[in-house]
C-alpha positions, 0 to 999 in steps of 0.5 A: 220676149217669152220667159223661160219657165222656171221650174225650182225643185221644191215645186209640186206641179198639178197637170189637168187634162179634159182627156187622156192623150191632152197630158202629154199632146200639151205639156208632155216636155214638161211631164217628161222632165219633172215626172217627180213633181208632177200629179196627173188629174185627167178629168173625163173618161175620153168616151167620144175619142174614136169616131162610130166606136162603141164609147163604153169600149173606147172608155176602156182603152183609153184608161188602158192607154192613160195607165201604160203612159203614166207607168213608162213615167214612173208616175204613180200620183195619177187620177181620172175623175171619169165624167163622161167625155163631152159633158164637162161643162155641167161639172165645173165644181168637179175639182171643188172636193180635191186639195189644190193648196199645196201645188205650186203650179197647175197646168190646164188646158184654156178657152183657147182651144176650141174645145167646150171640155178644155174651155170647161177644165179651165174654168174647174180650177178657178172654181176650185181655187177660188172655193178653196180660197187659194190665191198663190199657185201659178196657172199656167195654160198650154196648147192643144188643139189650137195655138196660145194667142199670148204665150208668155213662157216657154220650155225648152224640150228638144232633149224630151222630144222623142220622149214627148212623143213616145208617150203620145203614142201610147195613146193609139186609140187616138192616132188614128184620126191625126196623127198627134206624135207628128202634130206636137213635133211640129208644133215644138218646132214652130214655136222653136223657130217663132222665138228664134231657137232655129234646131231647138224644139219648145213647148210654149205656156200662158201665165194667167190670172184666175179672177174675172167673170167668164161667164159669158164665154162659159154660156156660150161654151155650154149651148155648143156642148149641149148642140154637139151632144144633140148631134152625136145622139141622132147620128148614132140613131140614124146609125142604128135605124140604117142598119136595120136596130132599134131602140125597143130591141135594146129595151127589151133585153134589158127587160122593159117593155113598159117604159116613161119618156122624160122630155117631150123636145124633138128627140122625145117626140122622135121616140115615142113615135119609134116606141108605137110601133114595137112591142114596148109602150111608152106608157106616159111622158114627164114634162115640166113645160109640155102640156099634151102629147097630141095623142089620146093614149099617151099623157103628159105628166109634170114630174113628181112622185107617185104617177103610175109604175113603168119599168124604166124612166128613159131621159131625152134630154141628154145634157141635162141627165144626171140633174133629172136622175137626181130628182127622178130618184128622189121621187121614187123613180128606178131604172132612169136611163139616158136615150145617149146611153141606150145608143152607146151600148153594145147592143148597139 
């Protein structure tokens, strides 16, 4: 039998998103009832939500959409950390900096979800709680994607349904592909009528303990992110090459006709052939595993500093790029650009 979830008026109530629209797709009964006690921390900048779309346009909109639906709530207690959507694996330490002492209950999204970015918020806030020493707050999983295997409390929503799912439509970017008004009703009801609440509509939670290794499960997690980035890069550049562009066009607006390819995988071997034949020369590659190109007018460097000028740095290995601009930078390098934002950009 689910416990009802008790919600005291002195509660302060933290509800953590991977995207704008999980908010309110998940926990938005409970959003729509305490909007008073809540704060709101969505944490990627939901780029990869809209298909072939343009990500720096849909980034836009989606931050449009979050803020219409925080101000129909009255919220002002609202945040988006603006990781880029797919990655945030690579940033569990991104709620490290933010003070998690004073909220009674946080609300995240879970390993459940079949999702690497919701699996990722999860394992943020056991890592900002365990950093920041705090034992005493309750966390609490909802659903988004995929139902809870074991819920252990529910809300009962039927009175904040219509305005659960106003809320989600705010987020019309979104509903296009599913649409989730429709998706978060039915999924009320069934829960409603799994626990027997027949005409009633519930939101369900799990009450989880935030010790335990997962880092199993996180590994695992990271190698399909890092496999689904892979996958998102060679659509937009079969995309692109279809339709007649090319990567040297891009470059070459943004003025770099001499250029370093940093990584030396299939997607930087697929580039330097692409960057023969065009007007903009791959001058070098920066590898710390590869040892020869296989041509004689392309070398391969261990990276470090002082190797010769280039205009720009373009990094293949998408997953790992905010590391290698890091240490790139500090080597001296300028103009370091991931091959994923070369596709993602409006001269695409």
């Amino acid at each position: 039998m689910l416990q009802t979830l008790d919600i005291k008026e002195n509660d302060r109530i933290l509800i953590i998103a991977p995207h704008p629209d999980d908010e309110c797709i998940g926990p938005g009964g409970l959003l729509a009832r305490y909007p008073g006690q809540c704060r709101v921390i969505v944490l990627t900048d939901g780029r990869e939500g809209q298909g072939d779309a343009a990500p720096e346009r849909v980034k836009a909109v989606r931050e449009r959409e979050f803020q219409e639906e925080m101000s129909f709530l009255g919220i002002a207690d609202y945040r988006m950390l603006g990781y880029e959507d797919g990655t945030l694996l690579r940033h569990t330490d991104c709620l490290e900096q933010i003070g998690l002492a004073g909220y009674t209950k946080i609300f995240v999204t879970g390993m459940h979800d079949n999702h690497p970015d919701h699996t990722a918020a999860y394992l943020s806030v056991r890592q900002a709680l365990q950093k920041q020493g705090i034992g005493e707050s309750e966390v609490y999983l909802y659903e988004v994607h995929a139902p809870l295997q074991c819920p252990t409390h529910l809300l009962d929503i039927t009175d904040r349904m219509e305005e659960k799912q106003h809320m989600i439509r705010f987020h019309r970017s979104q509903l296009t592909a599913l649409p989730y008004d429709r998706y978060a009703a039915c999924m009320a009801e069934y829960r409603a009528l799994q626990n027997r609440l027949c005409g009633r509509r519930i939101e369900v939670y799990t009450r989880v303990e935030t010790e335990g290794d997962t880092r199993e499960s996180a590994e695992l997690q990271s190698r399909l992110q890092k496999q689904i980035l892979f996958y998102q890069v060679l659509t937009r550049w079969m995309q692109r090459k279809v339709t007649g562009g090319s990567l040297a066009e891009t470059l070459m607006l943004r003025g770099y006709r001499r250029v370093a390819v940093y990584g030396y995988a299939e997607l930087g071997r697929l580039l330097c052939l692409e960057l023969a034949k065009s007007p903009v020369r791959a001058a070098y590659v920066l590898d710390k595993k590869a040892v020869d190109s296989g041509r004689a007018d392309l070398p391969v460097y261990a990276p470090r500093a002082g190797l010769p000028a280039v205009d720009a740095v373009v990094v293949t290995a998408v997953y790992y790029f905010d590391e290698i601009r890091r240490d790139l930078r500090e080597m001296g390098f300028d103009n370091i650009i991931s091959l994923r934002t070369l596709l993602e950009g409006e001269e695409a």
